[in-house]
C-alpha positions in Angstrom: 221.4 -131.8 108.2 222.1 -132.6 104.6 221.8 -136.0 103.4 225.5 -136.2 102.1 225.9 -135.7 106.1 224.4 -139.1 106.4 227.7 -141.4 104.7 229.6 -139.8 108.3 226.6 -140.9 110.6 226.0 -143.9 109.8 229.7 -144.9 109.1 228.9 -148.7 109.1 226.3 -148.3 106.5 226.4 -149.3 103.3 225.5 -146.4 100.6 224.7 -147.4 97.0 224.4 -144.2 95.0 225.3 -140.6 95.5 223.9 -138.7 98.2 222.7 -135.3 97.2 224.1 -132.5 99.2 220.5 -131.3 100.3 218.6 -130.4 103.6 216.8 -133.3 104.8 213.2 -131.5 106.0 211.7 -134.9 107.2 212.0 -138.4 107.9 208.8 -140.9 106.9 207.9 -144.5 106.8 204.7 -143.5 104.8 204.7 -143.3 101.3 201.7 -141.0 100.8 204.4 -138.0 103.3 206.9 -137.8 101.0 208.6 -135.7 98.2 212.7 -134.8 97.2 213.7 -133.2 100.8 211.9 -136.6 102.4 214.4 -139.4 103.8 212.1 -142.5 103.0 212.3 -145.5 105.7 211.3 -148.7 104.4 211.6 -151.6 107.0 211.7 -154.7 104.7 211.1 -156.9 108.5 207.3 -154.8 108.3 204.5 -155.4 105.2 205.9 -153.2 102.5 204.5 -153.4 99.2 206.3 -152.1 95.6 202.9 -149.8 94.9 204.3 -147.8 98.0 207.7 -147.4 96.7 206.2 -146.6 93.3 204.2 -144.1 95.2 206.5 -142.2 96.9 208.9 -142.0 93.6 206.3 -140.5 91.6 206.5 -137.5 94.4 210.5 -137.3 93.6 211.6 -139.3 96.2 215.6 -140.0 95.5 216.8 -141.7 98.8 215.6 -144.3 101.4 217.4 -145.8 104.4 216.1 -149.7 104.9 217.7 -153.0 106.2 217.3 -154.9 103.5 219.1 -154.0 99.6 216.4 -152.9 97.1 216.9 -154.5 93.9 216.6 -152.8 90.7 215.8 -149.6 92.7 217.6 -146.4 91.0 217.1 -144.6 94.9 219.8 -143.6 96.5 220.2 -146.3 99.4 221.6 -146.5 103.2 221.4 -149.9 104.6 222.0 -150.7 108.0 221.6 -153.5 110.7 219.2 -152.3 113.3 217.1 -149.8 111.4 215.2 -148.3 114.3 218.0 -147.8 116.6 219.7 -145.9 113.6 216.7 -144.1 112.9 215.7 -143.2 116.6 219.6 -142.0 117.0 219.0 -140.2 113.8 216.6 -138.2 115.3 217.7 -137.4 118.2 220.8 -135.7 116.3 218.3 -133.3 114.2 215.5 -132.9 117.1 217.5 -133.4 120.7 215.2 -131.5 122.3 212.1 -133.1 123.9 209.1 -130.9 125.0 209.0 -129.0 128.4 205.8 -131.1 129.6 203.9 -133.8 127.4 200.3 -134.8 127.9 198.7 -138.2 126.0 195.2 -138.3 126.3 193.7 -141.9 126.1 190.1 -142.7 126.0 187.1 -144.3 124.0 185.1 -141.1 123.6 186.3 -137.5 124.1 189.9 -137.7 123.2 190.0 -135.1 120.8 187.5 -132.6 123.0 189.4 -132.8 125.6 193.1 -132.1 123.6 191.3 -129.2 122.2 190.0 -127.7 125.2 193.6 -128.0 126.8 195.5 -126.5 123.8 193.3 -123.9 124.0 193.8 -123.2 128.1 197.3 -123.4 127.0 196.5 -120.8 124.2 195.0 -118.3 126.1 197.7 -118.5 129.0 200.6 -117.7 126.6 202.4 -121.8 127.0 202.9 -122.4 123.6 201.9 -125.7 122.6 202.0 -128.8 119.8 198.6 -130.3 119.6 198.6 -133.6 117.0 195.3 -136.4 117.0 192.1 -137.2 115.1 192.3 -133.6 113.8 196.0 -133.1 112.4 198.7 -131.8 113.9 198.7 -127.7 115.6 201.1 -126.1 116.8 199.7 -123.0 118.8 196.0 -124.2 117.1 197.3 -123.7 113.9 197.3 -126.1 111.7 200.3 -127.5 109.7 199.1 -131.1 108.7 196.6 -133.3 108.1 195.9 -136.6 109.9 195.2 -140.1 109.0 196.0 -141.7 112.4 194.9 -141.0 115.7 198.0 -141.6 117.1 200.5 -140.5 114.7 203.8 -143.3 113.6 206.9 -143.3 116.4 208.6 -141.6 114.0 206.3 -138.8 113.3 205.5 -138.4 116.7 209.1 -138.0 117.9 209.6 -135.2 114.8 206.7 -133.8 116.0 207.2 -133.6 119.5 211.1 -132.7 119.6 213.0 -129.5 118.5 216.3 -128.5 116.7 217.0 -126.2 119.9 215.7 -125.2 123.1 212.0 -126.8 123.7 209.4 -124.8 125.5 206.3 -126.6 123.7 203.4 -128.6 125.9 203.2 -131.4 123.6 199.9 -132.8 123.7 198.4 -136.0 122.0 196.2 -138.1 121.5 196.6 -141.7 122.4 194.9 -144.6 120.9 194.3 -148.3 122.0 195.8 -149.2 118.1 198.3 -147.0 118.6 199.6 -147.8 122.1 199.1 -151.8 121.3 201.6 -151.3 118.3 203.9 -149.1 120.3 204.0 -146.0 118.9 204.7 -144.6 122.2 207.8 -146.4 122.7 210.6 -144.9 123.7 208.6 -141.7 124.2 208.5 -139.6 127.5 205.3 -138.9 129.2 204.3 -136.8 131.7 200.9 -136.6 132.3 198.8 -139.2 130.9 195.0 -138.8 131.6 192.0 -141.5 130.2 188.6 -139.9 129.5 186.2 -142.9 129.9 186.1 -146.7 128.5 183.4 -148.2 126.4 182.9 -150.6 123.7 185.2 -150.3 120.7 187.7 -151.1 118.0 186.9 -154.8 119.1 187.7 -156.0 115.5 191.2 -155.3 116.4 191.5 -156.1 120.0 189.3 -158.9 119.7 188.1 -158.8 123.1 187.5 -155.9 125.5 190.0 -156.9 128.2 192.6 -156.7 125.4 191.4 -153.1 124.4 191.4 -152.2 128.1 195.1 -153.5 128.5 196.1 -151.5 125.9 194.3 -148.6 126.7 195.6 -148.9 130.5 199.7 -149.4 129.3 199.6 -145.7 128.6 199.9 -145.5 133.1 201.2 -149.1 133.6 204.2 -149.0 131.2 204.9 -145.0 129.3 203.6 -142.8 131.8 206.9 -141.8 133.5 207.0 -143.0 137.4 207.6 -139.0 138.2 204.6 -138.1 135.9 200.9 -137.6 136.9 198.2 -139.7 135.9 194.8 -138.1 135.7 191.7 -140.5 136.1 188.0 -140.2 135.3 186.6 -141.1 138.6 183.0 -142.4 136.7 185.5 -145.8 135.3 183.7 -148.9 135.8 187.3 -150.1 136.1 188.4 -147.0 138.1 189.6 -149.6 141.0 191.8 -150.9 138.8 193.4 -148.8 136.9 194.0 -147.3 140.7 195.4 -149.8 142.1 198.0 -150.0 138.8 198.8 -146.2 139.5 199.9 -147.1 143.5 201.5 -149.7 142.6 203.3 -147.3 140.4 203.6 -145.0 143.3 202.5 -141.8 140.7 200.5 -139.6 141.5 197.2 -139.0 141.0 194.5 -136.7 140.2 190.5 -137.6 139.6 187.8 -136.2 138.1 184.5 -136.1 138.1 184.7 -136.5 141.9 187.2 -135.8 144.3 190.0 -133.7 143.2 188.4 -132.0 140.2 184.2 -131.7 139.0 181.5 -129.7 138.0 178.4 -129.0 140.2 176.0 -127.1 139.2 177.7 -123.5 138.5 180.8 -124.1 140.5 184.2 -126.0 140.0 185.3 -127.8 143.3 189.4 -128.4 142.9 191.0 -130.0 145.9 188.6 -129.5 148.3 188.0 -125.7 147.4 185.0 -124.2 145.7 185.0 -121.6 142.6 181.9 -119.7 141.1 181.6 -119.9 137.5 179.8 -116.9 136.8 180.6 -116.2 132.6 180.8 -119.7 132.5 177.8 -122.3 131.5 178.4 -126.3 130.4 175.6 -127.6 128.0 175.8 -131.0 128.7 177.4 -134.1 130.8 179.9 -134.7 128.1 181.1 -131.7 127.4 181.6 -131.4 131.3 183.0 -134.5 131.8 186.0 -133.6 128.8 186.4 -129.8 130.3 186.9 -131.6 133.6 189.6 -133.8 132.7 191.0 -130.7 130.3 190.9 -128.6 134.0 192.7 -131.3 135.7 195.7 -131.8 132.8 195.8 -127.9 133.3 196.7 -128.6 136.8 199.0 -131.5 136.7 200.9 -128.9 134.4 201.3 -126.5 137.6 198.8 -123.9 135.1 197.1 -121.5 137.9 193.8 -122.1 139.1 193.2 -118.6 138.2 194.2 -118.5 135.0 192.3 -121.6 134.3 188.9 -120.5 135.6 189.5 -117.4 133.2 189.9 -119.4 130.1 187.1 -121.4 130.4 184.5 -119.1 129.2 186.4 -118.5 125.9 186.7 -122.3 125.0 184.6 -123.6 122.0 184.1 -127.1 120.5 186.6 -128.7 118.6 185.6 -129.2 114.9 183.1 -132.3 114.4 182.2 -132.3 118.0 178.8 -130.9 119.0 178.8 -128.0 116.1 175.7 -126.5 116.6 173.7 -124.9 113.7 170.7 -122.8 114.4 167.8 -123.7 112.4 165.3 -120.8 112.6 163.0 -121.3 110.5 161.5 -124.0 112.6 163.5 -122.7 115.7 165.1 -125.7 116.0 168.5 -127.1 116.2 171.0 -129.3 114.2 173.9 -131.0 116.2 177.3 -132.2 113.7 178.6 -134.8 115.9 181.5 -137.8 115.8 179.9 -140.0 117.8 180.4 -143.5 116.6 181.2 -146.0 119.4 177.8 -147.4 121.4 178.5 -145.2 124.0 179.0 -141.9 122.6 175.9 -141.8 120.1 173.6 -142.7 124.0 175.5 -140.0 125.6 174.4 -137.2 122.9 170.8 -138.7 122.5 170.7 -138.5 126.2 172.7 -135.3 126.5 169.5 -133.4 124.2 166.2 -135.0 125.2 164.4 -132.4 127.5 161.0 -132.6 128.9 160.8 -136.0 127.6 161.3 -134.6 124.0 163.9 -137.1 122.2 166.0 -136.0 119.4 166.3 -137.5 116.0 168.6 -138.9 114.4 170.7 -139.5 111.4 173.4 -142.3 111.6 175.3 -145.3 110.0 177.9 -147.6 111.1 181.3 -148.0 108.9 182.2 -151.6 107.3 184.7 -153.4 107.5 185.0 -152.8 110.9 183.6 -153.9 114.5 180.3 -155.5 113.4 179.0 -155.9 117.1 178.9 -152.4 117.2 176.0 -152.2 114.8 173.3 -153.9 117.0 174.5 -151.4 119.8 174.0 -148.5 118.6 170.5 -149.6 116.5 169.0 -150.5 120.4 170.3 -147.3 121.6 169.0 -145.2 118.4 165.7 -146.7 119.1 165.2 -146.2 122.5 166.8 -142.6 122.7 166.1 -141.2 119.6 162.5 -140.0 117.8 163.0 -140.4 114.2 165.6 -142.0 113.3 167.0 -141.7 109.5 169.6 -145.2 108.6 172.1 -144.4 105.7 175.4 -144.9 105.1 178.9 -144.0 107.0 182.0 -145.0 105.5 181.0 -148.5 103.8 184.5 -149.4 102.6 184.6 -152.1 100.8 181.4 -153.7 102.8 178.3 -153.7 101.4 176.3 -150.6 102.6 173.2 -152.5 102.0 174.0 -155.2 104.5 175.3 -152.7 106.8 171.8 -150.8 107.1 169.8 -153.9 107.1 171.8 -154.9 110.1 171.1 -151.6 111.9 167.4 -151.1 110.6 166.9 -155.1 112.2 167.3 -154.0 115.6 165.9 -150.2 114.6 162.3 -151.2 113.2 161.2 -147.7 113.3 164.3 -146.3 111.3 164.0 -144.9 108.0 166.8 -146.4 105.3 168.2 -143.8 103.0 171.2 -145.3 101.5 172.2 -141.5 100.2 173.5 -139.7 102.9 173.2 -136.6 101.9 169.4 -137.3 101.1 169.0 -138.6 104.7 170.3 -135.1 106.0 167.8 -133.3 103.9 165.0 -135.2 104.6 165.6 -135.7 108.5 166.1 -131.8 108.3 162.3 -131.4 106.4 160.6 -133.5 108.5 162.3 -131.4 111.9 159.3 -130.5 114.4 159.0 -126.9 115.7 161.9 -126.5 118.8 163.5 -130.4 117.5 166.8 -131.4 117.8 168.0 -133.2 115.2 171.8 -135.1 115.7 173.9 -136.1 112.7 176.1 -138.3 113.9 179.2 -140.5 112.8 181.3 -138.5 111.2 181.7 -134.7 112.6 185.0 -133.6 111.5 185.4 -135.9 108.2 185.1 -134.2 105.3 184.8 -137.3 103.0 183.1 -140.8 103.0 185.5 -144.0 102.2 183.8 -146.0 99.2 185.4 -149.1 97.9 188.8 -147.7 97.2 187.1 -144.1 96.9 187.8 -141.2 99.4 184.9 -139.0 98.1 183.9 -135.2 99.3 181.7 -135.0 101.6 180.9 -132.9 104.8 178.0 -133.6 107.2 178.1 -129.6 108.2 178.2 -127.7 104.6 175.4 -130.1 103.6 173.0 -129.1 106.3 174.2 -125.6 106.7 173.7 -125.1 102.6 170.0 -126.8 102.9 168.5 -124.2 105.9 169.7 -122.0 103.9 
């Protein structure tokens, strides 16, 4: 599709400037995804700044399609009525084609694990896949983009997710309470959806956690469709619930972590019938809890029981999520993790105390974000962790200072080292013989976000380079 095609689609546009007679490669409401073969969307009814505009000009941008005339704008210009009924009809013309199965993934914790672990069954069974989330988007585990968003825009999820021509693709994502509460999913088929587990989180947004767990739970009340499958974590406080939604729904069902899918010991029950897991060993309740939900997706998608229990010796981590590093100098061990919410950070601390040995610790909490989380996860350092090591996540804008102080308040015994990178060296020279030491907060992020700053930085290089 050329964007001289456009004048003929939308025939009661109105088009100020010439239209190039160019392919248009992709359609974005983003200023920082754009360049000459981009269709720009601004929608003048949502915040939209100049700087954006300015932005996405300086990458060659020549033509935008908005509801509202631009003044002294030199872009090329299609105006329309209802923008995102154009745009949504715009795409189904270039991508028709929606994916054989898709899969959203919702959750507090374990979202991206369990995407992973389910591209990767889907991988090593030959069903091509999309994968996009935290992460970036995949397609067949390869990467072709990076991610700001959780939960990509309704735009690029439907680009995404749909093809030019015939559509064999699982399309797998992950689904976020921002990004189902601003409706990202709308309009979107879903298939399966499955929720990992619910804990404290994002509150600065959803105010209150019933809010959060509404918008968490509309990915089964309201977009799963009522022929899809919902998969459940059976270990919900609100499991009743969100049960009782699904019924109502009349959609069926599959749970986990009891009943229909688990782990025990080294076998996995499914439906009543038991399977020995003989290459297969799971290091910890979190890991098992994602694999099992991963296991059950599998299974909603009619994937083999068979060819399931073959893949899952060959599964590994996702990036930033229990990355291990062998430290053998002191024969110890140093765990890259993303844990961040209340929950998550206990779960690991829990997950690698043995023998009444704790780990330690090395954590912040980001500003300008859900403060009540800080008091959380300073109780839970204390009581789960040994030493613990206070410095700085992504401080934003926030004063990091008044972010540690808050932590170290409620975390007596932690040490504050505002530099993180000194916090990881130290807490790494100070490792007992057969430690564990957990550096936690920001696994996969390869930066830290200072004032208006997005500066390298990368948890694992940093420890890896210092054993060395």
């Amino acid at each position: 599709m050329l964007f001289s095609d456009l004048k003929d689609i939308f025939n009661n546009a109105v088009i100020v400037g010439k239209l190039p007679k160019k392919k248009i490669k992709y359609l974005s409401d983003h200023s920082k995804n754009v360049d000459a073969s981009t269709l720009f969307v601004i929608n003048k009814k949502k915040k939209f700044k100049l700087s954006y505009l300015k932005e996405a000009i300086s990458k060659n941008l020549n033509t935008i399609i908005t509801n509202s005339f631009l003044k002294n704008c030199s872009l090329n210009q299609i105006i329309v009525k209802d923008l995102e009924k154009e745009i949504s009809r715009l795409i189904k013309l270039r991508q028709p084609f929606i994916p054989k199965i898709s899969v959203a993934i919702t959750g507090t914790n374990g979202k991206t694990s369990t995407s992973w672990y389910l591209a990767q069954i889907c991988k090593i069974n030959g069903i091509p896949s999309k994968l996009t989330g935290t992460l970036g988007y995949f397609i067949n585990l390869k990467k072709y983009k990076d991610s700001g968003l959780t939960t990509p825009t309704n735009l690029d999820l439907y680009q995404f997710a749909n093809e030019s021509k015939k559509n064999n693709f699982t399309f797998i994502s992950e689904a976020s309470s921002h990004g189902l509460h601003q409706g990202r999913f709308n309009h979107f088929n879903i298939d399966i959806a499955a929720i990992t587990n619910l804990s404290h989180d994002h509150l600065d947004y959803h105010k209150n956690f019933r809010s959060y767990l509404n918008s968490k739970f509309s990915l089964f009340t309201k977009i799963l469709n009522n022929k899809g499958v919902a998969v459940v974590n059976s270990r919900l406080k609100n499991y009743k619930t969100l049960e009782k939604k699904i019924k109502e729904r009349k959609i069926r069902m599959i749970t986990f972590g009891a009943k229909d899918v688990y782990f025990y010991k080294n076998y996995l029950y499914v439906f009543g019938k038991k399977y020995n897991l003989l290459k297969f060993e799971l290091i910890n309740n979190i890991q098992k809890e994602n694999m099992e939900c991963a296991v059950a997706c599998a299974l909603a998608m009619n994937v083999s029981i068979k060819k399931i229990i073959n893949s899952l010796h060959k599964l590994k981590s996702a990036p930033g999520r229990f990355e291990m590093i062998d430290f053998r100098k002191k024969n110890s061990k140093i765990i890259i993790d993303y844990a961040h919410t209340p929950d998550a950070l206990e779960n690991i601390l829990k997950s690698f105390s043995y023998n009444n040995q704790k780990p330690s610790l090395v954590f912040g909490c980001g500003g300008n974000r859900d403060k009540e989380k800080r008091k959380k996860m300073a109780i839970i350092a204390k009581k789960y962790a040994n030493k613990v090591y206070i410095t700085d996540d992504n401080p934003r804008y926030e004063n990091p200072k008044t972010i540690r102080e808050s932590i170290k308040k409620y975390c007596q015994k932690g040490v504050e080292i505002s530099n993180r990178r000194k916090a990881i060296h130290e807490a790494i020279l100070k490792l007992d013989i057969n430690d564990i030491l957990i550096i936690a907060g920001k696994g996969h992020e390869k930066y830290q976000l200072i004032k208006n700053k997005k500066i390298e930085f990368n948890d694992y290089k940093i420890a890896k380079n210092f054993i060395k």
